[in-house]
N, C-alpha and C positions, 0 to 999 in steps of 0.2 A: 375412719374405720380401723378397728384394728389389722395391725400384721397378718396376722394368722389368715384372718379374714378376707383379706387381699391377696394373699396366697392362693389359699385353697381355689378363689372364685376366680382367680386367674386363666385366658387362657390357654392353650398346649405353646402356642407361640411367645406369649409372655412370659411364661415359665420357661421356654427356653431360651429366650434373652437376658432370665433375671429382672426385668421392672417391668413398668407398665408406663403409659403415656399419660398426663393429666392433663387439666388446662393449662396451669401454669408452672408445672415441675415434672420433672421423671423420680420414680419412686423405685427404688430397689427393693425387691421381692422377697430378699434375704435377708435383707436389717433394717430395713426401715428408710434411708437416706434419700432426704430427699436434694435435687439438682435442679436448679432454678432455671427456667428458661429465660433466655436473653442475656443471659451474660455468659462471659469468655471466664473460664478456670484456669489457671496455673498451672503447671503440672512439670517438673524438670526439665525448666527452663522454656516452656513452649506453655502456647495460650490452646485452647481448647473449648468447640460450644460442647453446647451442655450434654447433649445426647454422648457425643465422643466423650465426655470426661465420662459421663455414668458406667460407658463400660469400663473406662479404667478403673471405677472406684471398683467393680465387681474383679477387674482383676486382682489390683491389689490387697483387697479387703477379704477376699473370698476364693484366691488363686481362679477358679473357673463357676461357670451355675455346675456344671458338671462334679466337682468336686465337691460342692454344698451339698446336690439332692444323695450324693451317693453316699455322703455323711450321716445320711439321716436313719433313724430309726426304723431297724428291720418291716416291723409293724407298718411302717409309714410305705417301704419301697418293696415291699412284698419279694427281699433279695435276701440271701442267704448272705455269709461273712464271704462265705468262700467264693460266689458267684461276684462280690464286690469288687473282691481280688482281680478276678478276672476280666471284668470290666473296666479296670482303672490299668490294668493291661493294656486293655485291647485300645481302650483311648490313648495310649502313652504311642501309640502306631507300632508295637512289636508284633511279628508273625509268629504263626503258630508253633515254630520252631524254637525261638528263641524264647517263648512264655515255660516252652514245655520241658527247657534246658532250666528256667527259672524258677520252675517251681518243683523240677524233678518229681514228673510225673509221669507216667506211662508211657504217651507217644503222642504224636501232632495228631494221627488221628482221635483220641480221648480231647484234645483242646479243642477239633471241629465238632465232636459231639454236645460241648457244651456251647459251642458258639449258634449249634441248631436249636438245642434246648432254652438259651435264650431266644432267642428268633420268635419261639414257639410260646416263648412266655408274651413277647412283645403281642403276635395277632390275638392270643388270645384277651391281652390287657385293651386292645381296639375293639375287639366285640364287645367286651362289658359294658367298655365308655357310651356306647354307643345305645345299648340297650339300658341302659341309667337315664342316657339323655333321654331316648324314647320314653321310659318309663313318666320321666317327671311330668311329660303333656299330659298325662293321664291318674298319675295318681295321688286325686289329691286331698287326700286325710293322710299325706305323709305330713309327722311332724317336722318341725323346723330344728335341726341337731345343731347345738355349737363346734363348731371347727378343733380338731385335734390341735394344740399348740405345736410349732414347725419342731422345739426343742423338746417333747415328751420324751422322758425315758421309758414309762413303760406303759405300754396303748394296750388297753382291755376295755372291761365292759366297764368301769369305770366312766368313763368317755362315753357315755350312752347318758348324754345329758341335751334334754330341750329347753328352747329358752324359758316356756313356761316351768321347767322346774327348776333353774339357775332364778329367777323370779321369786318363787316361795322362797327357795333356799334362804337368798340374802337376805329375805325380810324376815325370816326365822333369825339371822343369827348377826344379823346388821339391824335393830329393828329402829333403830332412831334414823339410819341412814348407814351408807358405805364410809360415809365421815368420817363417820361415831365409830367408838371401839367395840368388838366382839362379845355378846354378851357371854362363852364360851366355846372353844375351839372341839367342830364338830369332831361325835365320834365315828363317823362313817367314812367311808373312803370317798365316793361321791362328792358327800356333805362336804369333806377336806377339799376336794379339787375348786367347787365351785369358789369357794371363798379365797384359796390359795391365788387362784386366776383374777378374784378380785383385789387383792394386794398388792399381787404384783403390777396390774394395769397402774394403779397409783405410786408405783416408784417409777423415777425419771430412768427416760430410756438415755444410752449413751453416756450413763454417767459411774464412774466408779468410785463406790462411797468406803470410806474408812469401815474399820469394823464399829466403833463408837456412832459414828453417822447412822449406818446401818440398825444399830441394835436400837438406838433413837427412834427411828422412822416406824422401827418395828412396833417398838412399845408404844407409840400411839396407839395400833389399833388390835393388841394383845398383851399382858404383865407379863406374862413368859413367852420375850421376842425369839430366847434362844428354839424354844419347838417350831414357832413360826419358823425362821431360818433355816432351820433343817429341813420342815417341810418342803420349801420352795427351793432347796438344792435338788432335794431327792425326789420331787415332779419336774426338775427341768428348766424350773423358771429362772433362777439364780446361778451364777460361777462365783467362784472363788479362786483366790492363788491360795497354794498349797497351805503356807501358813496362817492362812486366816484371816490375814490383814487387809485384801479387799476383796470387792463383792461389786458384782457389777449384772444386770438381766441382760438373760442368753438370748440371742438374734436366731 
């Protein structure tokens, strides 16, 4: 299943551990990695089962899940920049004294009004959950959405794709196969996601490819890999180092 996939379908408790349980691995919810069960890991100097290393991989790899979701795209965590700020406070264990020295603002009491206004955001993000779940027993001519990718830069109506239209799309513009190259790089935004998301799914994950490799893999399945590339920086799928020289897809 994809990432994304396992994400999203994850629940409140997995998501706040970062993986999930399988039969025979723990899967981090963040990047992918999977942790074999029944073998002992390494880890500075000291042996580790698998469970204990996963969370170390999630520290080291990702400093906390806390860090990760708070990373993520406004759209995604329905958090303002400024409310981030203050959350990544309030995790650090500073009191309202010392947040309000640091961010030279008004007075402790202004830092407890917004530690209410989050509170307020929290019950109200539990009723929702809650009335979605109900909702799903019930309503069923809802269609089947694809999952937001966890690295989207910009979440709009775009993202209002079902699988029956990611479906036509590809065989519109894939029509021998996802193999095959592009019979033309769509002109809608839509059109561009779905096919972008099907590119990327076919670059190795964990791997970081030169720009040569890169612009190769590209031009299999379009002549001008350069618009591809761009595209799949500027939706999220792809990193880069500054100068251009690698490229690697975003977790």
């Amino acid at each position: 299943m994809e990432l994304s996939n396992l994400f999203w379908d994850a629940s409140l408790e997995e998501l706040k551990q970062g993986y999930i349980v399988e039969k025979d691995s723990f899967t981090c919810l963040l990047c992918g990695e999977k942790i074999e069960k029944g073998i002992v890991y390494p880890y500075k100097d000291r042996f580790y089962e698998a469970e204990r290393y996963m969370r170390i991989h999630i520290e080291t790899a990702h400093s906390s899940v806390f860090d990760y979701l708070l990373s993520m795209d406004k759209k995604l965590t329905g958090l303002t920049d400024h409310q981030k700020g203050l959350l990544q406070l309030f995790y650090q264990g500073k009191s309202d004294k010392d947040i309000q020295k640091e961010l030279d603002m008004g007075s402790t009491s202004t830092i407890r009004h917004h530690r209410f206004a989050l509170k307020e955001k929290e019950r109200q993000a539990k009723t929702f959950l809650a009335i979605m779940e109900l909702l799903k027993e019930k309503d069923e001519y809802a269609p089947a959405f694809l999952p937001v990718h966890k690295t989207a830069t910009m979440v709009d109506d775009r993202y209002n794709i079902t699988e029956e239209e990611q479906d036509k799309i590809l065989k519109k513009y894939f029509p021998e196969g996802t193999d095959k190259p592009l019979v033309k790089f769509p002109p809608k935004e839509k059109q561009r996601l779905i096919v972008l998301r099907e590119i990327a799914s076919q670059l190795q994950p964990e791997h970081t490819y030169g720009e040569k490799e890169l612009n190769q893999a590209l031009k299999d399945f379009y002549e001008d890999y350069a618009l591809i590339r761009r595209y799949l920086i500027d939706y999220g799928f792809l990193d880069r180092k500054l100068d251009g020289s690698e490229y690697w897809l975003k977790n």
